[in-house]
C-alpha positions in Angstrom: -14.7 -33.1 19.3 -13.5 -35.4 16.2 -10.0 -34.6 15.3 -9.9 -34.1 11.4 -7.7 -36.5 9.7 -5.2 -36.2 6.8 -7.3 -37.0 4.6 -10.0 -34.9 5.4 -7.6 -31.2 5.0 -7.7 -29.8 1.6 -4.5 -30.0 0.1 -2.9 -26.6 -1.6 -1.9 -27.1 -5.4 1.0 -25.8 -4.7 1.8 -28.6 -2.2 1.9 -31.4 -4.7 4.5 -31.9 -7.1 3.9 -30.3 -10.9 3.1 -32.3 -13.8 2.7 -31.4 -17.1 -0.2 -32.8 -19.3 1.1 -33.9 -22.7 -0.9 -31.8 -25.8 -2.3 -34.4 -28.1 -2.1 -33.4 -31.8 -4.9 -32.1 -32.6 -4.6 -29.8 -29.3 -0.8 -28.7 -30.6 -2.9 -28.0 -34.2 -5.1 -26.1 -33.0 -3.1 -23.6 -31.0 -0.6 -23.3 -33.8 -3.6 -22.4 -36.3 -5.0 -19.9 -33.4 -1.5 -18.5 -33.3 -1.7 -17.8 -37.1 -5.1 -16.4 -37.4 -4.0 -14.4 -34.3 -0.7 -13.2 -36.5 -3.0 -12.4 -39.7 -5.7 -10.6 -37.7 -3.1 -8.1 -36.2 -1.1 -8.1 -39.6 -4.3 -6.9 -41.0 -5.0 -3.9 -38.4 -1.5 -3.2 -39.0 -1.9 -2.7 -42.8 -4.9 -0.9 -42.0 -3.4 1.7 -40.1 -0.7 2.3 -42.1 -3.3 3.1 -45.4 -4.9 5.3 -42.4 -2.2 7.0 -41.7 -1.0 7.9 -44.6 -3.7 9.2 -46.1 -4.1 11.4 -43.2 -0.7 12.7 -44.4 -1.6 13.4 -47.7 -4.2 15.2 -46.2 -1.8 17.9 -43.8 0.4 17.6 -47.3 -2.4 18.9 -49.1 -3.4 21.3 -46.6 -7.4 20.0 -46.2 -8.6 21.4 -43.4 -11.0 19.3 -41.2 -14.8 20.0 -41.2 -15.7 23.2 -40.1 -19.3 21.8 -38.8 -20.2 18.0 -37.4 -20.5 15.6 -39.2 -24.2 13.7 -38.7 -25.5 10.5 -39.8 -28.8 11.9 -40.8 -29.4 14.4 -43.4 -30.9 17.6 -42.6 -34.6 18.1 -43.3 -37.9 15.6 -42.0 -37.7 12.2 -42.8 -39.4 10.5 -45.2 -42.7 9.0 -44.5 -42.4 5.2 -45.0 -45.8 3.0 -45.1 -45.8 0.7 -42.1 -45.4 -3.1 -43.2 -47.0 -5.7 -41.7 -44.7 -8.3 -39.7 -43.4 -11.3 -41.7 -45.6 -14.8 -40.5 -43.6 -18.1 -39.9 
């Protein structure tokens, strides 16, 4: 049997010491500007559901009652009869 040397053993991460990589600046730019987007995108839903929400209070103030039947993507009745097209060629 070969005994297994130092360097041979894996070594844990958590066994060497920590260093900390240096951002360059374009890295530091482009976390900031993902931190902004990030900040508009969820000031946006916020707005969002604040227009949602009141509305939906006008609605109890108003005393609209919610549909009495399902709401459906399709109208009633058979659809229409559409010609068939031929594919588009490249």
């Amino acid at each position: 049997m070969e005994s297994q040397t130092q360097t041979d053993t894996p070594v844990h991460p958590a066994d060497q010491p920590f260093e900390v990589e240096r951002l360059s600046r374009g890295g530091a730019l482009l976390y900031v500007f993902h931190g902004i987007g990030v900040t508009l995108g969820m000031g946006i839903l916020w707005m969002l559901e604040v227009v949602r929400n009141s509305y939906f209070r006008l609605l109890d103030r108003t005393n609209v009652k919610a549909r009495t039947r399902p709401a459906s993507a399709f109208p009633p009745g058979r659809p229409r009869r559409r010609p068939i097209a031929d594919a588009p060629h490249p």
